[in-house]
C-alpha positions as CSV (number, residue, x, y, z in Angstrom):
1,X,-76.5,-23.3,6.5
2,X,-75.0,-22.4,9.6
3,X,-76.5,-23.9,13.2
4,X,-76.4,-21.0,15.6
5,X,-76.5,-24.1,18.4
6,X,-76.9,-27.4,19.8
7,X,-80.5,-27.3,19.4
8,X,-80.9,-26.1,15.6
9,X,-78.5,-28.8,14.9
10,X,-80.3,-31.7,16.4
11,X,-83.8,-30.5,15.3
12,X,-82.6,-30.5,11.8
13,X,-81.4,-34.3,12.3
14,X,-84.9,-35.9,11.7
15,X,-84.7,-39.3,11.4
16,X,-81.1,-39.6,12.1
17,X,-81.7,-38.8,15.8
18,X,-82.7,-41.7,17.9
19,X,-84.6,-40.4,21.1
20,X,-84.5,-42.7,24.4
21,X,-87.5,-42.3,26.4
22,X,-85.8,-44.9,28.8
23,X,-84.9,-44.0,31.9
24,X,-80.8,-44.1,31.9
25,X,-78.5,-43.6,34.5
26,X,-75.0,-41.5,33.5
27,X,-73.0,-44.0,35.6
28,X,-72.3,-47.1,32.8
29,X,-75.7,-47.2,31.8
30,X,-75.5,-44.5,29.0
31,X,-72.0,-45.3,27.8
32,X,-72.9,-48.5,27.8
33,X,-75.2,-48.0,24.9
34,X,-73.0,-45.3,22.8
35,X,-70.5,-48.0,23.1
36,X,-72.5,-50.5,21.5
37,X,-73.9,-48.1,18.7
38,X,-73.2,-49.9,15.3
39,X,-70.9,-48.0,12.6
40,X,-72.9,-45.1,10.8
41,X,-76.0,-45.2,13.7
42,X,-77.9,-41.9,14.1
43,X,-77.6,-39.4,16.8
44,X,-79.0,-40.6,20.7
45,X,-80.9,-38.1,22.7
46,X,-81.5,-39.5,26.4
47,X,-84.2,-37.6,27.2
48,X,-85.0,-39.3,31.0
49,X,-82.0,-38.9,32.7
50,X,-82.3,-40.5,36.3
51,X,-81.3,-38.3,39.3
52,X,-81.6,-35.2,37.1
53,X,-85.2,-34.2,35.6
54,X,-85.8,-32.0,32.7
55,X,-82.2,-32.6,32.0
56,X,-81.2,-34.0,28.7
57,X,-77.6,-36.0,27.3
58,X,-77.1,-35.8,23.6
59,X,-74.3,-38.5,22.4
60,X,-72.6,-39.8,19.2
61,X,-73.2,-36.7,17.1
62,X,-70.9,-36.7,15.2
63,X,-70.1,-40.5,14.8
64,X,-70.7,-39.9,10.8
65,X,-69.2,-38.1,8.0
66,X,-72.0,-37.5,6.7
67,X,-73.5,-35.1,10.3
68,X,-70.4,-33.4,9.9
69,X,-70.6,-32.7,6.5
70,X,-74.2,-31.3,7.3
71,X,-73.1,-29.5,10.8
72,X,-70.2,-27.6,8.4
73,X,-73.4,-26.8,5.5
74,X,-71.3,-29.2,3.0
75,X,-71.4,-32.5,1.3
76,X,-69.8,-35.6,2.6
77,X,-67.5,-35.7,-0.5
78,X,-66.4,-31.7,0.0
79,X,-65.6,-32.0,3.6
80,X,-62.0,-32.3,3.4
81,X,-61.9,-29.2,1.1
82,X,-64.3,-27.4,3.0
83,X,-62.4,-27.9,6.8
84,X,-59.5,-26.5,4.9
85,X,-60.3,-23.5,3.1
86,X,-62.7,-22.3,6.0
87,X,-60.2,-22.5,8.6
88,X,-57.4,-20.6,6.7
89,X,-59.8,-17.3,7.3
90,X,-61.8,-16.3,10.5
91,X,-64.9,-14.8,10.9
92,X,-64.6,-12.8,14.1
93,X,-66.6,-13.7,17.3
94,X,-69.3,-11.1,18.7
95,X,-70.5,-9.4,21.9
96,X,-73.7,-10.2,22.6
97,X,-76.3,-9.1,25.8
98,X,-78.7,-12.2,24.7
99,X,-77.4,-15.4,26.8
100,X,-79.8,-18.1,26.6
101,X,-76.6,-20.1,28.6
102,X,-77.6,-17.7,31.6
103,X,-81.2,-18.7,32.2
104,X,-80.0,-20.6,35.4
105,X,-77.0,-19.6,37.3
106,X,-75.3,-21.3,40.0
107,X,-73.2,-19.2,42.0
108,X,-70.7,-21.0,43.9
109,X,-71.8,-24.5,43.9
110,X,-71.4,-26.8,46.6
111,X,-71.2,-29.9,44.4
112,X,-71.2,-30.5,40.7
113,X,-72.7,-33.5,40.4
114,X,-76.0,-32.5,42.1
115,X,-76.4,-30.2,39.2
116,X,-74.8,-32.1,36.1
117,X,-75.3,-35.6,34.6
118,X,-71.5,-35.8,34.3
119,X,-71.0,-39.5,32.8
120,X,-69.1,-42.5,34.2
121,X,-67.7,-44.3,30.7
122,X,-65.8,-47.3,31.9
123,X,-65.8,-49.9,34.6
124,X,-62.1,-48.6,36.4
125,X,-62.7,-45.1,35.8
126,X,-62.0,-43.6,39.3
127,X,-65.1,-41.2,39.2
128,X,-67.3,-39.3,36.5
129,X,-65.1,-37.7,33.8
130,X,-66.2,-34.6,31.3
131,X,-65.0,-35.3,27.7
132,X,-66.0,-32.9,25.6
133,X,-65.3,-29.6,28.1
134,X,-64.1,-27.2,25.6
135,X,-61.5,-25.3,28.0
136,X,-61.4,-21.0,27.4
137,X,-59.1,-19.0,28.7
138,X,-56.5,-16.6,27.8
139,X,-52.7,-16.2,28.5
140,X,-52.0,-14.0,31.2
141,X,-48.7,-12.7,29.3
142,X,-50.4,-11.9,25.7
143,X,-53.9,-11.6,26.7
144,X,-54.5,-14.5,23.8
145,X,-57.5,-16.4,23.7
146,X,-56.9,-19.9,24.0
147,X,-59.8,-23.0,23.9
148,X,-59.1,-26.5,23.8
149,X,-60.9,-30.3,24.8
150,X,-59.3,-31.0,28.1
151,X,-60.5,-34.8,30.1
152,X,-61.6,-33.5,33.8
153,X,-62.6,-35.4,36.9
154,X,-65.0,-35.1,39.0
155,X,-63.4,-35.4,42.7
156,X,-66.3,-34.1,44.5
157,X,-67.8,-30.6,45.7
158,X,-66.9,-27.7,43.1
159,X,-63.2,-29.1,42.3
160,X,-62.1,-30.6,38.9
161,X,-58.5,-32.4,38.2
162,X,-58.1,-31.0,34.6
163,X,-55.6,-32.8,32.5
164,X,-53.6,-30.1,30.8
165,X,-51.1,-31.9,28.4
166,X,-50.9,-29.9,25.3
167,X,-50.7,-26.8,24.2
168,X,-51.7,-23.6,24.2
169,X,-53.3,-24.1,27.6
170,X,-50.8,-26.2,28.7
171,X,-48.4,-22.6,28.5
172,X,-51.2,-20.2,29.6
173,X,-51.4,-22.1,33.0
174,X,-47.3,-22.4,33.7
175,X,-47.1,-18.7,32.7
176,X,-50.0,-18.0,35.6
177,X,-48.3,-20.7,37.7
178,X,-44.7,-18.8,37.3
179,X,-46.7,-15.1,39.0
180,X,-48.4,-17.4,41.5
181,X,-51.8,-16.8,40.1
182,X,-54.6,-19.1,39.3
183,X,-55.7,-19.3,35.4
184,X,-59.3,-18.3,34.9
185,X,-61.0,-20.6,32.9
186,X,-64.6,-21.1,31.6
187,X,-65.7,-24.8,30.2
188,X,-68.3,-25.0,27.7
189,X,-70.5,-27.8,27.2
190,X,-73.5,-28.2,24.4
191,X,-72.2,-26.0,21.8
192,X,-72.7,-27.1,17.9
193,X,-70.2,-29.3,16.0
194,X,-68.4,-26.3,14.3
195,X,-67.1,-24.9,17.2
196,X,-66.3,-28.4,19.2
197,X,-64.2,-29.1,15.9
198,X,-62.6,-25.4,16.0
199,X,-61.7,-26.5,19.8
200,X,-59.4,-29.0,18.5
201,X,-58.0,-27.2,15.2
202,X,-53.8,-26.7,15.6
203,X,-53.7,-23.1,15.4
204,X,-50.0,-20.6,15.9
205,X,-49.8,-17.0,17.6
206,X,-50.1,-15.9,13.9
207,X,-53.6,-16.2,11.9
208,X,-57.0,-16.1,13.3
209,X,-57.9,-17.7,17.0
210,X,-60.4,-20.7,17.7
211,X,-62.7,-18.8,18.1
212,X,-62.6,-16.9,14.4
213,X,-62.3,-20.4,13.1
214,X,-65.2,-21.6,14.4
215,X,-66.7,-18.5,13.2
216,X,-65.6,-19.7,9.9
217,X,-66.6,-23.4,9.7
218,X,-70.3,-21.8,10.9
219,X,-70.3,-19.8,8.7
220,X,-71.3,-16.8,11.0
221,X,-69.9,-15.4,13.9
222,X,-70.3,-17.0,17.2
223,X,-71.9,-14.6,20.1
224,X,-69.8,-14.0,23.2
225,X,-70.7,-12.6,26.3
226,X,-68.9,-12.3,29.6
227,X,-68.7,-15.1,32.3
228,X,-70.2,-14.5,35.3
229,X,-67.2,-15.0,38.0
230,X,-64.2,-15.1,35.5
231,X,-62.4,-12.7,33.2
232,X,-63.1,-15.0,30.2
233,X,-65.9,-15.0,27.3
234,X,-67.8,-17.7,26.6
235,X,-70.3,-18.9,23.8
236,X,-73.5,-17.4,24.5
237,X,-75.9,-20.3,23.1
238,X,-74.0,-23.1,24.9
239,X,-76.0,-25.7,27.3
240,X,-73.7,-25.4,30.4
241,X,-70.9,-22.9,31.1
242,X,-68.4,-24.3,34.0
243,X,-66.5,-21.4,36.0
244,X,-63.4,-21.4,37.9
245,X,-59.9,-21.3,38.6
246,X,-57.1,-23.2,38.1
247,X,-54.9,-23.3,41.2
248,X,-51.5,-22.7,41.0
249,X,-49.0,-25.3,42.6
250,X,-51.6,-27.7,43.6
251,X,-51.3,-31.3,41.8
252,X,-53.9,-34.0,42.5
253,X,-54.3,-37.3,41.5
254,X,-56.5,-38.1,38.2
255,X,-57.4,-41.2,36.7
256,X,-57.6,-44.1,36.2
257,X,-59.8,-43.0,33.1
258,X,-60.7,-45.4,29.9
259,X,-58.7,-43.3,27.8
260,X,-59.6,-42.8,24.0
261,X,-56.4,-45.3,23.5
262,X,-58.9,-47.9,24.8
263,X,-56.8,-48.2,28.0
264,X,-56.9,-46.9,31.8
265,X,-54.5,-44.0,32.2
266,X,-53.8,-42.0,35.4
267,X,-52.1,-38.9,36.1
268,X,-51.2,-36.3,38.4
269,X,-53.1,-32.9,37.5
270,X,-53.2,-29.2,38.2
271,X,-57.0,-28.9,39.9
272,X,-60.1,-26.7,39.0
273,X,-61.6,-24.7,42.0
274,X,-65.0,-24.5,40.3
275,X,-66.6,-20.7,41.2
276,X,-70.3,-20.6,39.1
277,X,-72.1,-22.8,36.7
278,X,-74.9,-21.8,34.4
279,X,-77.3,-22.8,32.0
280,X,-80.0,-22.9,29.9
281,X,-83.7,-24.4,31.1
282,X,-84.2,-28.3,30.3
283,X,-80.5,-28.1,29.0
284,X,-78.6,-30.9,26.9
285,X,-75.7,-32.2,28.6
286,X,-72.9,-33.4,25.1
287,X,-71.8,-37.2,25.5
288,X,-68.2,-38.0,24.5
289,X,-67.6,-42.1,25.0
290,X,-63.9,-42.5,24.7
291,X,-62.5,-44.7,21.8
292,X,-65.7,-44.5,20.2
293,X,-66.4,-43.4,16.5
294,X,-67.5,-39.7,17.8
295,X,-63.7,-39.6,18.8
296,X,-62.5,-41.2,15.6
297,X,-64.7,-38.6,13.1
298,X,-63.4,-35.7,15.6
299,X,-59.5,-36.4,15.2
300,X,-60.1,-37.6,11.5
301,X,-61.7,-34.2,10.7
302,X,-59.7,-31.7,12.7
303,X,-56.3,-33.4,13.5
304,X,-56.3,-35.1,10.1
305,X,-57.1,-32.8,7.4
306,X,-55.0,-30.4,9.0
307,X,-52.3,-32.8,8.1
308,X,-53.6,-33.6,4.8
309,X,-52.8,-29.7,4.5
310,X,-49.1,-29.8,5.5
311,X,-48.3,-32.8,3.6
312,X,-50.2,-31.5,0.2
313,X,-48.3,-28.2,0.8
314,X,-44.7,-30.0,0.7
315,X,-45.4,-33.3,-2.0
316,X,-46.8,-33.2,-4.9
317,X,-49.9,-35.6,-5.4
318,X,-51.2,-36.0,-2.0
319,X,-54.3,-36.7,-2.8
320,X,-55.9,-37.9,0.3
321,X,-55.6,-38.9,4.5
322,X,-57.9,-40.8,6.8
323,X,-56.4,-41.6,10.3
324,X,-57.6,-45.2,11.2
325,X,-60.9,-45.8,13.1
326,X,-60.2,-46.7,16.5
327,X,-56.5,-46.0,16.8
328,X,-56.7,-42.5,18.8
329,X,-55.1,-40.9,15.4
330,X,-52.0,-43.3,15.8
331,X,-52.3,-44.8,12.3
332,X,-53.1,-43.0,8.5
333,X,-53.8,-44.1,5.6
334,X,-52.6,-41.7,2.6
335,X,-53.2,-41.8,-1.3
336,X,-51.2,-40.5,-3.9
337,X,-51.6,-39.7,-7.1
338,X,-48.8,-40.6,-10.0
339,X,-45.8,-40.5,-6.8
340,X,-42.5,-41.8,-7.3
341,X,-41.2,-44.4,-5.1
342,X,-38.5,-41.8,-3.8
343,X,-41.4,-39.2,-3.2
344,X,-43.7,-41.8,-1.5
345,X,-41.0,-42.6,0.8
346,X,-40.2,-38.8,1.9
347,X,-43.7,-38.7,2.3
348,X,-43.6,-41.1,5.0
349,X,-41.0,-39.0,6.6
350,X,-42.7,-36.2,6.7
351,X,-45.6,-37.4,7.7
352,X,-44.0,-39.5,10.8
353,X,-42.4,-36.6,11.7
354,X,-45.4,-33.7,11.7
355,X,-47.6,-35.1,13.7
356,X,-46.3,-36.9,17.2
357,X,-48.8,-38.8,17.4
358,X,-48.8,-40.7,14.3
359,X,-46.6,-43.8,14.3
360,X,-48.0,-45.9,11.7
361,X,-48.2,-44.1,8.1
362,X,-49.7,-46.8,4.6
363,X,-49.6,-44.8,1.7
364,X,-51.9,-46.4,-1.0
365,X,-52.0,-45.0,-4.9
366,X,-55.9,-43.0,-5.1
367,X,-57.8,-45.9,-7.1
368,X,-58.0,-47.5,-3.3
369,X,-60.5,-46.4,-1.0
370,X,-58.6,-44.9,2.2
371,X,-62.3,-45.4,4.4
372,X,-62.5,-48.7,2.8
373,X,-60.3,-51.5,5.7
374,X,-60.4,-54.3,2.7
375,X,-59.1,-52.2,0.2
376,X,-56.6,-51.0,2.5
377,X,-56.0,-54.5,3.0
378,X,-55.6,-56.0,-0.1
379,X,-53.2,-52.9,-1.3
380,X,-51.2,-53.9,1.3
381,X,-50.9,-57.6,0.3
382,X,-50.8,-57.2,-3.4
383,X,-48.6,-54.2,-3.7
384,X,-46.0,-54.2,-0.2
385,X,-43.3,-56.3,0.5
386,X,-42.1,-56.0,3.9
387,X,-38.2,-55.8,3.0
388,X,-38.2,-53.5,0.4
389,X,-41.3,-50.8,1.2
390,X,-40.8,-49.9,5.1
391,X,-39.6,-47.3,6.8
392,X,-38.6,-47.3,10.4
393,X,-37.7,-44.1,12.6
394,X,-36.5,-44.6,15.7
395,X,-35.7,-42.7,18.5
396,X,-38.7,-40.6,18.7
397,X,-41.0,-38.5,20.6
398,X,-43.5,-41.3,22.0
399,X,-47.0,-40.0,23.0
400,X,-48.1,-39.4,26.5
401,X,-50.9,-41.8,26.4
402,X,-49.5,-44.4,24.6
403,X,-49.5,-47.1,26.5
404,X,-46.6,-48.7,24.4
405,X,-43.8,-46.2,24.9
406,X,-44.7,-45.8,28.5
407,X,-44.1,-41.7,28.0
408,X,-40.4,-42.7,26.9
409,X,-39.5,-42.7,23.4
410,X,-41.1,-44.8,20.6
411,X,-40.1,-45.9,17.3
412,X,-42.8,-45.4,13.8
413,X,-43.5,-47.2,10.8
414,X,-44.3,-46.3,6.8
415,X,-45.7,-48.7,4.7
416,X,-45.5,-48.0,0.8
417,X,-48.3,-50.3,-0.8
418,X,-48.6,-48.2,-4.1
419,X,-48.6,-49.8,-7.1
420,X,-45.8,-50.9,-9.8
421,X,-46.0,-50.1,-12.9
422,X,-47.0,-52.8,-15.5
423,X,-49.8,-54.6,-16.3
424,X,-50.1,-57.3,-13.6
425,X,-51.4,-54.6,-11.3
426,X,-54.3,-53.6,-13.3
427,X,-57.6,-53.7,-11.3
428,X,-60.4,-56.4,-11.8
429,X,-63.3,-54.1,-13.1
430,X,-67.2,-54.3,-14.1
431,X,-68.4,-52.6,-17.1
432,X,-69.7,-49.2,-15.9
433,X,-73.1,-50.0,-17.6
434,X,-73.9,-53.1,-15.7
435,X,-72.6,-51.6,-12.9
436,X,-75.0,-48.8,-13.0
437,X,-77.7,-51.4,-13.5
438,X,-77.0,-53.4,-10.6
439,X,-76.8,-50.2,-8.4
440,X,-80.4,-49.4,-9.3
441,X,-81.7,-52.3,-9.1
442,X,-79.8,-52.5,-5.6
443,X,-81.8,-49.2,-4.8
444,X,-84.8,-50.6,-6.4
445,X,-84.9,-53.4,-3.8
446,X,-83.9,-51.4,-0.7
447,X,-80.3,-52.1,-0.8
448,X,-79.0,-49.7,-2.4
């Protein structure tokens, strides 16, 4: 089924939605406890948010495969397949005069944080940050709709510093900045998982937009309507639509933030002149912790299986790719099926060389668990051998926010810890009958 918002989405959690009737204040206190959320822990609504009543903040949505799987209507084991064949179509986004986003608007606010529970994640962060502001706009030169998840500051009044790194938004705004002319852009916050995911799903001048993605993932089309101040559409079922500007020639500086490297990282930024805000009544503010497993899930879906895509596309018997928990998409694991040595190691190459901001690449053979860190593990001491199965590039493109490279260049890594061929690498296994009698009797007992 499609969710047609937030809302739908998180009543249909049930049990896996933890509710915090707890007073909590956005500055520490609530990151505080995403932060310490265990692996595979339900949704959290905070649902007393101090210094803003009636207002909600929904966090570590979609922490799980398994939420995913549901927000994009599949099964935890199809999601892979799913992502990809849905966003190779588009289902085309449509007007709409019903905007429940509307119900409360702001024009020209004198100061955001009087009206938004805008979270302060980390001790050193210079001042409360958005993280999951899913950026619209469109290029001034082509008229083409662009959305993305930009990090943005809150310095105080209606201005934002907006960290604008990568593309297409990145373009739109030095092709506004080369007339002289701000770059209207609306920020959505509160929309449902498909269309956060769409946000960050690569996507050319050729083939359907974001937004038709989204539509996609859904399932059905996602209803636009005008913004209030700015030339720009903007989901109509979202919580909180953000209006403004961003000016041209003006640089501030933003940061330190606890980056989703799981480091402080400053900058200096173009800056948001914000121009409205609305909303909906009692509305549900989204919660992004930085280096948290909501990231890891996001970048793993989107970033990932578009890679998993490319790679499949060039080798034959890719059969899988998981980027690495808690590296900010850095590392991947990658199983093969039946791959010669030789094609393993162009795999690596390729794979190094795609994304930017992979620098570590394992590829495994598919009887190992890729999700699985021991089985990743033991591949790697049972099948590697450092002098004869890496691969070392050098020379390259390093990431802006890796700490490591310090914005220079880096170097990257490919391990090959797929198997040989005789029999000393056969697998330890348990008869699949008494293995299907310990899982019930597992389940029996509770543990299953």
């Amino acid at each position: 089924m499609s969710y047609t918002d937030l809302r739908a989405f998180l009543s249909d959690l049930g049990g896996d939605l933890l509710r915090i009737e707890r007073a909590f204040e956005p500055r520490h206190e609530m990151a505080a406890l995403l932060r310490a959320m265990p692996a595979k822990s339900p949704a959290v609504l905070f649902e007393n948010v101090t210094g803003y009543p009636g207002a909600r903040v929904a966090g570590n949505l979609i922490a799980s495969r398994r939420r995913m799987a549901l927000a994009l209507g599949t099964s935890e084991d199809k999601l892979s397949e799913t992502y990809l064949q849905r966003t190779r179509t588009g289902i085309a986004p449509v007007h709409t005069r019903q905007a429940p986003v509307k119900e409360v608007v702001h024009a020209a606010p004198a100061d955001l944080l009087s009206l938004l529970p805008i979270l302060t994640h980390y001790e050193k962060d210079a001042a409360p940050f958005i993280t999951t502001g899913m950026v619209l706009c469109r290029d001034p030169k082509t008229e083409r709709r662009g959305m993305g998840i930009h990090r943005m500051m809150a310095k105080g009044g209606n201005r934002l510093g907006i960290f604008l790194s990568n593309p297409p938004l990145s373009q739109f705004h030095a092709n506004a900045e080369a007339d002289g002319k701000p770059l209207e852009i609306a920020v959505a916050l509160g929309v449902e998982p498909a269309i956060l995911v769409a946000s960050v799903v690569k996507s050319g001048p050729v083939g359907p937009d974001k937004m038709a993605i989204a539509g996609a993932l859904r399932g059905a089309p996602v209803e636009m309507i005008r913004a209030e101040t700015v030339d720009v559409d903007v989901p109509a079922r979202a919580e909180i639509i953000i209006e403004g500007r961003v000016l041209p020639g003006v640089r501030e500086p933003e940061g330190p933030f606890g980056e989703n490297t799981g480091y402080y990282f400053s900058n200096v930024s173009p800056v948001v002149e914000v121009t409205a805000v609305t909303h909906r009544r009692d509305f549900i503010y989204p919660a992004l912790c930085p280096w948290t497993e909501d990231v890891d899930t996001l970048l793993s879906l989107a970033a990932g299986t578009e890679l998993l895509g490319q790679l499949r596309s060039q080798v034959a018997g890719v059969a899988d790719l998981d980027l690495t928990a808690g590296t900010c998409s850095f590392s991947a694991v990658i199983s093969v099926s039946k791959a010669k040595p030789t094609e393993v190691r162009r795999l690596i190459h390729l794979a190094l060389t795609m994304d930017r901001r992979l620098k570590l690449v394992t590829v495994v053979d598919d009887d190992v668990d890729i999700r699985d860190p021991r089985e990743v593990a033991w591949a790697l001491a049972t099948r590697f051998q450092p002098d004869r199965d890496t691969v070392i590039l050098s020379g390259m493109e390093g990431y802006v926010i890796d700490p490591s490279c310090g914005g220079a260049t880096g170097s990257r890594i490919g391990m090959d810890a797929t198997r040989g061929s005789g029999p000393e690498f056969d697998r330890i296994t348990i008869p699949a009958a008494a293995a299907a009698k310990a899982r019930a009797v597992m389940a029996e007992l509770g543990q299953g």
